[in-house]
N, C-alpha and C positions, 0 to 999 in steps of 0.2 A: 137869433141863433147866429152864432161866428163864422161855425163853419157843420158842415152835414159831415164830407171827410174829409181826408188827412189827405196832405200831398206825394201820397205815397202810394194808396192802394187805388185807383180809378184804373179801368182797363177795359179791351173792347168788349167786356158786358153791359159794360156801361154807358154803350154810345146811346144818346138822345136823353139820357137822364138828365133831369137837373138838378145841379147841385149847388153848393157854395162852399168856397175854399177860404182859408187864411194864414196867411205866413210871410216871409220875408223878400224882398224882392233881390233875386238871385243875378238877373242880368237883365236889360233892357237893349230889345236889336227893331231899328224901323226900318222894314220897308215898303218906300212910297207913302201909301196912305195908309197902309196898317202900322200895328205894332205886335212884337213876341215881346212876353216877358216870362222870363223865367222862375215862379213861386216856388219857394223851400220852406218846407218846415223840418219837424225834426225826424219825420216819416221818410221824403223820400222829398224829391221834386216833380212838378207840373208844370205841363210849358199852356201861357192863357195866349188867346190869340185877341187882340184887340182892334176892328174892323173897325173901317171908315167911318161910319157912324159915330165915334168914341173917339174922335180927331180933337172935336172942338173940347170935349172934360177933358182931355189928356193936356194939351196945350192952358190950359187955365189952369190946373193940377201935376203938373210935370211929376213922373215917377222917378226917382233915384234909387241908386243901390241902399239897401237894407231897412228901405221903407217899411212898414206894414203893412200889409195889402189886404181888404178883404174883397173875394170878387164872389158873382154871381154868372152862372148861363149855364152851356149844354155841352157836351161831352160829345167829341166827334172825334172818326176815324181822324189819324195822321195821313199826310198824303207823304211827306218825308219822315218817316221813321226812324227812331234812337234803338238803337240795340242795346245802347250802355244804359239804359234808365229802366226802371220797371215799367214807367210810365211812360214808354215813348212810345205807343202806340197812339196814343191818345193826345187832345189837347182839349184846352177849354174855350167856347165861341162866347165871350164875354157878352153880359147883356148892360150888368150893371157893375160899380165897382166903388170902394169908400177907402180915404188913404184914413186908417187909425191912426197910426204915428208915422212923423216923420225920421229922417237919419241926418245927422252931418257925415260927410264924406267919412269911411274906415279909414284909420291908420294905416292897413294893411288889407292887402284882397284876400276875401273871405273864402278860399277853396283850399285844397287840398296841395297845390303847388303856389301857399301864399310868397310875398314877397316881403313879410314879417319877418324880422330876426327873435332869437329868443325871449331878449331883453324888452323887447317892445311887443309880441304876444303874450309875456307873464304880466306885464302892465294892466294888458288889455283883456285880461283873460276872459273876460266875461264877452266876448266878440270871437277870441281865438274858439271856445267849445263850440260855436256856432258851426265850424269847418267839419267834412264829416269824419278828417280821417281822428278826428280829436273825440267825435261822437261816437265811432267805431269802438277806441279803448274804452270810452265808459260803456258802451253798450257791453263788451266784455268781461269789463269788472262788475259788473250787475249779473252776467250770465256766471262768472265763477263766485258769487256770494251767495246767489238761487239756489248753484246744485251743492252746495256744501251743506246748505242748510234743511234741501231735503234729505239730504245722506244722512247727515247727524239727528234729523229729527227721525227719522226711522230707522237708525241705530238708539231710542230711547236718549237720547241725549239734551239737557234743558238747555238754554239760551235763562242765561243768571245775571243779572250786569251787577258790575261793581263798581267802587269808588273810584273817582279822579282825584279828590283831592284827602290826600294820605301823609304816613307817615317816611320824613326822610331819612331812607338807611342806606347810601351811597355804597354802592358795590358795583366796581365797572365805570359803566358812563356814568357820567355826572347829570344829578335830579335838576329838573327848572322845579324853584320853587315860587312860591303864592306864598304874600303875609295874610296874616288872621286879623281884621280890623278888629273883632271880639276878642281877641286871645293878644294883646300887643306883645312884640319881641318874640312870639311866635309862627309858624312858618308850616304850612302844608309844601308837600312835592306831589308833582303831578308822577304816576305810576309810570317805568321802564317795562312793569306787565306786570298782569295782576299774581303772578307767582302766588305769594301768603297766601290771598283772597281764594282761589281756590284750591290749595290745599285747606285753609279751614274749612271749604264746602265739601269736602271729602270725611274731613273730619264730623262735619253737617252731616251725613249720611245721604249728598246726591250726589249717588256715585257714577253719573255721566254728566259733566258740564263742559259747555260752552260758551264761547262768544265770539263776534267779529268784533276787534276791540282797537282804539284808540289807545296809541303809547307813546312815550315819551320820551327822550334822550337830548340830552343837550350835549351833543357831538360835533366833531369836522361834519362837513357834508361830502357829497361826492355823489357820480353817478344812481348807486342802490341804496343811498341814505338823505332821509328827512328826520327835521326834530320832531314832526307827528307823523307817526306809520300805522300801521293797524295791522293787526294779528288775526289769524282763526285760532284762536286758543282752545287750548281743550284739556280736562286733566278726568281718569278715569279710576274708580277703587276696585279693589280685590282683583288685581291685575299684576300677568308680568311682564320682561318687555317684549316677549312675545307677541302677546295680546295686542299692543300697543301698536308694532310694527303691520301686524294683518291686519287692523280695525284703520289706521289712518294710510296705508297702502291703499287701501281699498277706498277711500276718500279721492286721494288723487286720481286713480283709476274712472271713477267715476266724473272728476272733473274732465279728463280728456273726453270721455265718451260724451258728456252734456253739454260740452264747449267746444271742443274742435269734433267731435264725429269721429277718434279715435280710439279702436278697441285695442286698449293696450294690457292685452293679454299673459302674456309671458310674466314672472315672477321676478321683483327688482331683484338685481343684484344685490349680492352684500360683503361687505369686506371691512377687515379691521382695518382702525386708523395707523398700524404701524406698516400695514403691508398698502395701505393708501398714500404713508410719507415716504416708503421705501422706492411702490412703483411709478408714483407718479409726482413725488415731490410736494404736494400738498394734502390738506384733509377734506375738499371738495372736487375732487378730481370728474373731468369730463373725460368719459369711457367711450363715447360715441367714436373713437376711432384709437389704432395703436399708439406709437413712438413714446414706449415706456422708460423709463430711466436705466439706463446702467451705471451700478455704481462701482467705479471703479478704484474708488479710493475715499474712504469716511472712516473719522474715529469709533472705534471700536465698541464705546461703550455706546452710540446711539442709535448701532443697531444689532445686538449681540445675538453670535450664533449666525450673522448671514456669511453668507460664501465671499471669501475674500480676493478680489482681485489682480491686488495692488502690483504682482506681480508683471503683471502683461505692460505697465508703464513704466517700472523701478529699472534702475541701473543704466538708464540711456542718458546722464546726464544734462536732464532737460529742467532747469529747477524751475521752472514754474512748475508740473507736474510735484517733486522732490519737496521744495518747501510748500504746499500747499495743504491745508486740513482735509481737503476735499477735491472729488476729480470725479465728476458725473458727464456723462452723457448721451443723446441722444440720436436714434439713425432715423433722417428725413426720405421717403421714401421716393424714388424716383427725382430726387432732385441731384443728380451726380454730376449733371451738365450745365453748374450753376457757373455761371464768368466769375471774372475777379471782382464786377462790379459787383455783382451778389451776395458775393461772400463777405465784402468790401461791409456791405449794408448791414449785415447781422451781426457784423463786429459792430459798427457803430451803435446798433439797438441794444446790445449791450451794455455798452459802455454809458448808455444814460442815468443821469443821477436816480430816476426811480428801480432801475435793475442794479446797478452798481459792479457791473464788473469791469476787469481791467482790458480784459479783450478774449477772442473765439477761438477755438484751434479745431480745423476739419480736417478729415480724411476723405478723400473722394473714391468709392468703390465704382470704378468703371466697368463697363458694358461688357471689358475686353477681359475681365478677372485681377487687371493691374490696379494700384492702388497710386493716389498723387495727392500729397497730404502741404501744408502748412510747415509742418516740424520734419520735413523729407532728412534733413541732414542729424538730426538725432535720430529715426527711430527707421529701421532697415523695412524695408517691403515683407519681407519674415513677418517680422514683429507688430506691422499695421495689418496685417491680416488675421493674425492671433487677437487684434483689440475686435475689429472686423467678427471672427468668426462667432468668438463668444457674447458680442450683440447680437448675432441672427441676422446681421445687414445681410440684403441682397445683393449682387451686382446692380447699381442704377441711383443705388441711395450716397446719401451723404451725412456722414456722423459729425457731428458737432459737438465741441468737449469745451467743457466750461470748469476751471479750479478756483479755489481759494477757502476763504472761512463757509464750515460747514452749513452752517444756516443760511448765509446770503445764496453761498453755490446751487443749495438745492431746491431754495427759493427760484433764484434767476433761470434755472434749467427748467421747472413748473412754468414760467413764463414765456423762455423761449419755443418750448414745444405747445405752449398755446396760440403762438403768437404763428410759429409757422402752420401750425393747423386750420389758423383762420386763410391765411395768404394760399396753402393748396384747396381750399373749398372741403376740411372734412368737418369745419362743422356749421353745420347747413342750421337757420335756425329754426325752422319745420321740421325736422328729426326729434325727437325727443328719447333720452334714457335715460333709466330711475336707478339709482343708488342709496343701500345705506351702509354707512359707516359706522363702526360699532368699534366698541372697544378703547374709548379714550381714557390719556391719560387721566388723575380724578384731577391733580393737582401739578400746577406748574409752579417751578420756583423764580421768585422774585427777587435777583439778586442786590436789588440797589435796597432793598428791605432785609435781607435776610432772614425770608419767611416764604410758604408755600401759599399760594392763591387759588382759587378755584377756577378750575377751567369754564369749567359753564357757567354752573349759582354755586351759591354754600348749602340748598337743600339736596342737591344729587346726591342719590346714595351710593357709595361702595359698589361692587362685584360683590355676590353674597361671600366667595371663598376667602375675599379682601375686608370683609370687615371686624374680625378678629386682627386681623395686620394694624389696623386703623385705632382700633381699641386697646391693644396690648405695647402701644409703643408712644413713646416720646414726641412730637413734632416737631421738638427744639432741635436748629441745625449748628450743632456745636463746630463744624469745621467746614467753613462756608466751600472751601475747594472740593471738597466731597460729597457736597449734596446729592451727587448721585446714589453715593453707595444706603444714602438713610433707606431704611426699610416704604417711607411715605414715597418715594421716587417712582417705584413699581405698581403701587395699587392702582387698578383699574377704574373707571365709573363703569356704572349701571344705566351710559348713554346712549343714545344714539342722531342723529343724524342723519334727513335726506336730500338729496344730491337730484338734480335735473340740469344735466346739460353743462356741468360744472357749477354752479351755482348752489348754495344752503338753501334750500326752499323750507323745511326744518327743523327745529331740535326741540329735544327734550331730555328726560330721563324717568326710571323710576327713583323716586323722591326718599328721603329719609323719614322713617314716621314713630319713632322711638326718642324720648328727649333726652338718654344717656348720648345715644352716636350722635346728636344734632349736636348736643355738647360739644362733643369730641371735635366737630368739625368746624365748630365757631373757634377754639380754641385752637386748633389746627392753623387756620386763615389770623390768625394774632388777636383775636377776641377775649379777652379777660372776661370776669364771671359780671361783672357790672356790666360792661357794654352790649356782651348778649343780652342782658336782662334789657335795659335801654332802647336795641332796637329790635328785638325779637321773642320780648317775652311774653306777649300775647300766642305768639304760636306755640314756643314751649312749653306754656299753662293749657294749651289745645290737646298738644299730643299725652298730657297724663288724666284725658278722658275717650279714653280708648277711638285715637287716632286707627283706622287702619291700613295695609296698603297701597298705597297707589302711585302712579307715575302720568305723564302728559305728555302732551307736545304743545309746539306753538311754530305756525306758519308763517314766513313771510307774506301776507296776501297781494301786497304790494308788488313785492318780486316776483311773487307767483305769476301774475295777469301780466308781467311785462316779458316775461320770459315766453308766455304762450300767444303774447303779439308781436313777438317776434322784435324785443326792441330793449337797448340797452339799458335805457332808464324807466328808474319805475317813477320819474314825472309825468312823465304821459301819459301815465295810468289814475292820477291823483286830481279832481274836480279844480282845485286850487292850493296849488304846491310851491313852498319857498324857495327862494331860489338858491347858490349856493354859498352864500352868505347867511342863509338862517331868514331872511326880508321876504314876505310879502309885498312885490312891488304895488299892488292893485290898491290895496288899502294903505300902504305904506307902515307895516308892521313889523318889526316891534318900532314904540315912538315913546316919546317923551309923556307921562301925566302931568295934571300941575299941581301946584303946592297944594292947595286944599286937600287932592288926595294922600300927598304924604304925610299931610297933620293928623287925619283921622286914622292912617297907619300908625304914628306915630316914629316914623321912619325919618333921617336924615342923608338926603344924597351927599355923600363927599367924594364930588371926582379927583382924583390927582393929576 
């Protein structure tokens, strides 16, 4: 026997027992004629005492770090106690001891404050999960896969799996595809999500499925992206989005409660995507605290019917304001007594190539009710109060105004007011708040195409009021500077969207399940009647055997568990995750085959 137990659970019920331990050896400290060493396994740590007696096998068997240890003896009071260990009441009075294996020195120290860089713990990754604070995140993505899959399996929901290797119908990110040694000049793509697959299970009649599911994108990387992520998928029949939004609310709600101990009670939020771009500049917006946008000058048509400001800055002869598309801004609270140096900085965080703007213009609402602005010689102490008033700024705060082209402006201001949210401490990352967004456009135009694209997939359906709009008109945009006014500009999706802490944790919709409006909507996106059939005619041969309602979602699981460990990336939630080059440094993958496999592919590499 290896071991009786684990380096984790020994305590002082246990003093005089004897046990046997086995794990790795954590630290090694002599004094005199004894020795401590510190065992870790993946439980916990024990500290082994090894007495004089155990001088002369120590000295002909020297222990090092991350040996394997198995030891044998008794369980005694500590006389020096660890408060930070579960085990530190305890120690073990070694009798006997076997080295299993030995170690060569770690690259790097194997604790929680190692002296590893990224580049050389993704190498080594299989040494770096040894550490616990690496052991903590999967211990948590194991705790948020648990409670998901009791929820759903007691809301009647199957676990279905589906295929990986499918058929390629590029929509969005681009498929990695696989050749068919059986099939030559043919080609599987591994699945972006299993979309089709369960909509045909709907069509199946299991009308609650799931999965925790491997997907695929061959994309940029970056902090919340990997080419393999994994999903809690889910799609439900005889449902609307009602249903959809209480049944996987109720999902997360339940993850707080079964992973952090949070009873999060109160009812998410919910807000459409136009009053989500209006108030906070994006369509994931973090609510956990104010400094909502004011817009104080945006063209017309892209937010029609809202209250028009433009007033309160026109006629001062200030043309950055004057020529600008756009004039947003936001009031920082309590920050009125910021120096030059400070103001100095948020010009410059601006002006970075990732925000793009040309520079900042504040108003300082002082303590005293006077105002000390930036733009002082165009715009009268009157008139910065008036911009002032109709913000709601305090006396103390400081407004910050950002212009230019629409979309970038109201991008960059989305930024700035998350970026100064982080710098005043409002967003704490133990707080958490739920949001859903509703109400998105169905379809964006794609002007370098001149053609509409689907914001989420091509199977989202309509608003039911919108699908007569969808059915009864044209999709052809006969005057590309007008695409706004086409009737397709206005129709809504049947989406939704949820939000934690600014973050998509995430989407779905009620789906399309009729094969006239799928039609509609292939043809919609530039799909002629052969290319639907080519890459979607198995589903539209589905829906003419009495397909019926239904809609899903699909979760980031990955972002989910990094957001609830309080950490920006969801690599450190991921057992062995690529780096951001798309590589596997540990195996060194992706890599070269050699020719024997591209003969039986029948494949020729032509690099250029």
């Amino acid at each position: 026997m290896f071991r009786t137990h684990t380096c984790g659970e020994l305590n002082l019920k246990n003093v005089n027992l004897s046990v046997t331990l086995s794990g790795w050896v954590q630290t090694i400290r002599k004094f005199g004629s004894i020795t401590f060493v510190d065992l870790r396994d993946r439980y916990g740590i024990t500290q082994l005492l090894f007495a004089e007696h155990l001088n002369e096998q120590l000295e002909a068997n020297p222990l090092g770090r991350e040996f394997v240890l198995q030891v044998s003896g008794t369980v005694s009071e500590r006389s020096n106690k660890n408060a930070h260990l579960a085990t530190g009441d305890i120690e073990i009075l070694v009798t006997d001891f076997s080295i299993l294996n030995k170690s060569i020195t770690p690259p790097f120290t194997i604790q929680d404050d190692t002296d590893g860089g990224d580049d050389l713990r993704m190498k080594y990754r299989f040494l770096d999960l040894r550490r616990n604070a690496v052991k903590r995140n999967l211990e948590l993505r194991y705790a948020v896969g648990r409670s998901t899959r009791n929820y759903l399996h007691e809301q009647q929901f199957m676990d279905i799996e589906t295929p990986f290797l499918i058929k390629s119908t590029p929509e969005g990110a681009r498929d990695f595809v696989v050749p068919s040694r059986m099939n030559p000049g043919q080609f599987y793509a591994l699945p972006q999500s299993p979309q089709t697959f369960k909509q045909l299970l709907m069509v199946s009649g299991y009308d609650r499925y799931y999965q925790i599911v491997k997907c695929f994108r061959d994309e940029d990387l970056r902090a919340d992206r990997q080419p393999e992520f994994t999903q809690i998928d889910c799609e439900m029949a005889f449902v609307e989005q009602e249903d959809i939004l209480n049944m996987f609310e109720g999902l997360v709600k339940r993850i707080f409660k079964d992973v952090k101990n949070i009873d999060y009670t109160e009812k998410a939020e919910r807000m459409t995507w136009e009053n989500a771009m209006w108030t906070y500049g994006n369509d994931k917006p973090d609510i956990r605290f104010g400094m909502k946008l004011c817009n104080l000058k945006y063209p017309s048509h892209t937010f029609p019917g809202r209250e028009d400001l433009s007033h309160l800055i026109s006629g001062a002869d200030f043309k950055v304001f004057d020529e600008a598309e756009s004039v947003i801004a936001i009031s920082a609270p309590g920050c009125s007594e910021y120096t030059r140096k400070q103001t100095d900085e948020l010009t410059e965080w601006v002006k970075r190539p990732q925000i793009g703007m040309k520079g900042l213009v504040y108003i300082k609402c002082n303590a005293d009710g006077s105002f000390k602005s930036s733009i002082d010689k165009f715009y009268s102490e009157e008139k910065l109060k008036a911009i002032a008033t109709a913000m709601q700024a305090q006396p103390g705060d400081l407004i910050l105004m950002l212009a230019g082209a629409e979309e970038r402006t109201r991008k960059a201001t989305s930024e700035l007011r998350l970026h100064l949210g982080q710098q005043l401490g409002l967003r704490q990352p133990h707080e958490f708040k739920l949001l859903w967004v509703l109400d998105f456009p169905l379809f964006e135009y794609a002007e370098d195409d001149n053609r509409w694209v689907a914001r989420h997939h091509p199977f989202t359906s309509p608003k039911p009021t919108d699908i007569d709009t969808m059915i009864n008109n044209n999709p052809v945009i006969e005057n590309p500077a007008e695409y706004l006014k086409h009737p397709y500009a206005n129709i809504k999706a049947n989406a939704y969207d949820m939000v934690l802490n600014g973050n998509e944790i995430g989407g779905g919709s009620i789906r399309i399940f009729q094969k006239e409006l799928q039609q509609k909507m292939f043809a919609a996106l530039g799909m002629d009647e052969h290319e639907q059939q080519h890459k979607f005619g198995f589903l539209l041969g589905a829906f003419e055997y009495g397909a019926p309602p239904h809609g899903g979602i699909a979760f980031g699981f990955d972002r989910l568990c990094a957001i609830l460990g309080g950490s920006e990336s969801i690599r450190d939630f991921i057992a062995f995750p690529k780096n951001n080059s798309g590589r596997d440094v540990m195996i060194d993958a992706p890599s070269a085959i050699d020719q024997k496999q591209f003969d039986e592919l029948q494949i020729r590499l032509d690099l250029k």
